[in-house]
C-alpha positions in Angstrom: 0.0 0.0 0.0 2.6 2.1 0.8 4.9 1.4 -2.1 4.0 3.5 -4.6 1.2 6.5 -3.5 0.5 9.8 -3.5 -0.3 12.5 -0.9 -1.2 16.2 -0.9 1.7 18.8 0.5 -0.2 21.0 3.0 1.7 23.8 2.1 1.9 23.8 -1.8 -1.8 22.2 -2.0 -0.3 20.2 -4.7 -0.2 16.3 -5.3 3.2 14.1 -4.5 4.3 11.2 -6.2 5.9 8.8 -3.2 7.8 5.5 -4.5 9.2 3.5 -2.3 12.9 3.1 -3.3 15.1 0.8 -0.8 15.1 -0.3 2.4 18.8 -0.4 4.5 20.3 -1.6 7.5 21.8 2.0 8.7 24.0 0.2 10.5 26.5 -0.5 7.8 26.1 2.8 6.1 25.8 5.2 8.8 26.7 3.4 12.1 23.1 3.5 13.3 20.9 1.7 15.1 18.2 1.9 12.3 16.7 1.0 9.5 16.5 3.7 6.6 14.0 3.4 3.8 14.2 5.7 0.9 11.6 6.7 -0.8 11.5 9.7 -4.0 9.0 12.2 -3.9 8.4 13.4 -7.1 11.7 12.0 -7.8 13.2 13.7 -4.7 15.3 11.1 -2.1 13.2 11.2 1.2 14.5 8.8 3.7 12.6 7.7 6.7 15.1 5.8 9.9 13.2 3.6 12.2 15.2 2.6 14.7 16.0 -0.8 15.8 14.6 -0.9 19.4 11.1 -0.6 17.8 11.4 -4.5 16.4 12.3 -5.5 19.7 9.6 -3.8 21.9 7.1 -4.5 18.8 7.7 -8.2 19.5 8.0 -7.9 23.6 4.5 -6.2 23.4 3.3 -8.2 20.8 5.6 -11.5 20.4 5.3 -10.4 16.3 7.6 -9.1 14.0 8.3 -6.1 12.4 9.0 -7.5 8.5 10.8 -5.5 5.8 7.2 -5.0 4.0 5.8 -3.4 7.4 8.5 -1.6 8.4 8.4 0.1 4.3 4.0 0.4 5.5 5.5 2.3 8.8 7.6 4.6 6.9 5.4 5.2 4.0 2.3 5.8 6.6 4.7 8.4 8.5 5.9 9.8 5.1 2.0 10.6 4.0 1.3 12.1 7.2 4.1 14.1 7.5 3.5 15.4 3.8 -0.3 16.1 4.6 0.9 18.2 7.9 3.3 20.4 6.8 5.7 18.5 8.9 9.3 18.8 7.9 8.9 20.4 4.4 11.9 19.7 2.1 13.7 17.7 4.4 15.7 14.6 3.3 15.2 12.7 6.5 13.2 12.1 9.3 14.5 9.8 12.3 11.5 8.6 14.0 11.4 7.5 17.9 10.4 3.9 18.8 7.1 5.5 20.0 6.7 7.2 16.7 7.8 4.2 15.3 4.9 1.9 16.9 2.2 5.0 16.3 2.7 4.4 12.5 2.3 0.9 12.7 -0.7 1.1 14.0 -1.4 3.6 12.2 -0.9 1.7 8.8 -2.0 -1.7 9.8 -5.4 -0.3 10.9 -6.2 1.3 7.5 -8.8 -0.5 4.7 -6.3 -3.3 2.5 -6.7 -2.6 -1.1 -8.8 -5.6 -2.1 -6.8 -8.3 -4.3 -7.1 -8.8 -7.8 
């Protein structure tokens, strides 16, 4: 769902294009304890770090995982919503907190599934 959508930027009123792009282990790039995801915005690199500590209390609270599909759902739900707010404009990343981190979760697991084909 979150692969390939669009959202509105608050402050320009005008659509996005978000595509999801790649998903790293920040940890071997940038010595973090996170995992960026990269997205372009009407072609533009955004990149969204969830950090590591989120999988593990995810699966303390819940005994589930976070998988690289809902971690890209987290990131793109976060992404949209920070678009639609005004949050952050024209920055190239946004390092979320583990409770930020679970918020989106929720946040995109709770929304309608496109139906199958």
């Amino acid at each position: 769902m979150y692969r390939d959508f669009h959202a509105f930027d608050r402050w320009t009123k005008k659509q996005v294009h978000c595509i999801y792009q790649a998903l790293i282990v920040a940890v071997a790039t940038r010595h973090a304890d996170a995992v960026d995801i990269k997205f372009l915005v009407d072609g533009r690199p955004v990149w969204v770090a969830l950090p590591l500590m989120a999988w593990n209390e995810y699966q303390k609270r819940t005994t589930k995982i976070i998988t690289d599909p809902l971690a890209i759902a987290i990131a793109g739900h976060f992404l949209k919503t920070a678009l639609e707010s005004g949050e952050g404009v024209g920055r190239e990343m946004y390092s979320l907190t583990v409770q930020q981190t679970l918020q989106h979760l929720e946040g995109a697991v709770s929304e309608p599934q496109p139906a199958s084909v």
